[in-house]
Structures are given as structure tokens and as C-alpha cells.
N, C-alpha and C positions, 0 to 999 in steps of 0.2 A: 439503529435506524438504517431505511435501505438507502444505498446511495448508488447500484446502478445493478439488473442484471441480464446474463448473457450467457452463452452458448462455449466450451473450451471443449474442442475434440469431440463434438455434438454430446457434453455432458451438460446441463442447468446450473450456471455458476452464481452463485451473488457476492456481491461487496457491501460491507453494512458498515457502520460504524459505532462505537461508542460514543455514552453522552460526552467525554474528556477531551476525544478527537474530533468531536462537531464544536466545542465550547474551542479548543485552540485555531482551528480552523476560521472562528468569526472573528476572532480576536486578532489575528493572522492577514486578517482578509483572502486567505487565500479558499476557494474557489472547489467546490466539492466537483465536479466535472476535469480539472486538472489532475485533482487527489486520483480519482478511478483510471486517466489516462496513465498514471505512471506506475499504474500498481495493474494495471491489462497490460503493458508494454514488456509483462515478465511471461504473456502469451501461455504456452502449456507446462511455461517450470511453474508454476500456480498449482498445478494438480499434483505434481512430485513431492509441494508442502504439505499437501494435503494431510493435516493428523499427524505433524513429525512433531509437535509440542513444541516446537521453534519460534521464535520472532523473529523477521526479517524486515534486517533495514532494508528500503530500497534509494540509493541515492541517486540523484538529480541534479547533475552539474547546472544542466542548461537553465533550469528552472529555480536553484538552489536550496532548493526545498530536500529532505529527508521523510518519507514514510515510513512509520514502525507498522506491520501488520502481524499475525497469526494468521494460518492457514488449517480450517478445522472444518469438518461435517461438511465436506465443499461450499464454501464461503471462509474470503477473506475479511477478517475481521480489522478495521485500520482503527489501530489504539492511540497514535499520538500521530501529529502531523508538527514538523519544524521546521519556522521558516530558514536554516541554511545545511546545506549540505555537509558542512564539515562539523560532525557530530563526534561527540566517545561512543565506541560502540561495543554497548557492557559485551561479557564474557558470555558465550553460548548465544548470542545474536549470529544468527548468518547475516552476510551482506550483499548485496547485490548492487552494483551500477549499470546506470543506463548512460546513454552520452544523445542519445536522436533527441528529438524537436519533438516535444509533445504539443500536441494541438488543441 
């Protein structure tokens, strides 16, 4: 499902989500426009995932939240959404933290 898109280094980007990560997300209560702010706040390292066959966590102190996404065909794909930041983060997951104020 699309959940938001936009423009990275005047390339066409989307963020879409699976049904697992819209189903945790309601359950969650957490808010598919926060989901897209913390996963755009990785601005143009998003394109450098581009096709690396990786998942990347992205952690969110402020918000305590954890996104898991892929970065494939340009569109990040968000596979799981968890409401606390301090997650296991299996083997071959890259990580990424944020610390700013998502809006």
C-alpha cells in the first residue's frame, strides 16, 4: 500500500508498506505519517539503499518507535513498524538512528 511519495535528488521516490506493517501499525496506534517522517529524515542515504538487499532498521529515540524497511526499485518498502526503539537487530540488518523531533 502507498503511504507517501516524493521527490530524493529530483529522482520519483515512494514509501509503500506491507499488509504486516499497516496490520502492526493499527494495532500500534501508531500513525502511518509519523512512520514516512522517520523513514524521509534518512533524506538521500535512502537512494545509496537503493537495491543493496539490506533491511534497515531506523531508530527513533524521540518517538520510540523502530522501522524495519528495504530499499528496492526506488521505493522503500516498510516491513514492520515497533512500538520501542530498543530492539535485537538480527545479523545483516544495517542500523540507522535519528535523535531530531519528527513532526
Amino acid at each position: 500500500m502507498l503511504l507517501r511519495e516524493c521527490f530524493l535528488e529530483d529522482r520519483y521516490f515512494r514509501i509503500e508498506s506491507t499488509t504486516h506493517a499497516l496490520q502492526r501499525m493499527k494495532e500500534r496506534g501508531i500513525e502511518s505519517t509519523l512512520v514516512t517522517g522517520i523513514i524521509l529524515s534518512l533524506e538521500d542515504k535512502l537512494l545509496e539503499y537503493n537495491n543493496s538487499g539490506k533491511e534497515i532498521a531506523i531508530l527513533d529515540q524521540q518517538n520510540n518507535l523502530a522501522v524495519i524497511i528495504e530499499v528496492r526499485q526506488g521505493k522503500a518498502v516498510v516491513i514492520t513498524v515497533i512500538d520501542r526503539a530498543n530492539i535485537h537487530i538480527k545479523d545483516g540488518t544495517l542500523l540507522e538512528e535519528i535523535a531530531e523531533e519528527i513532526a
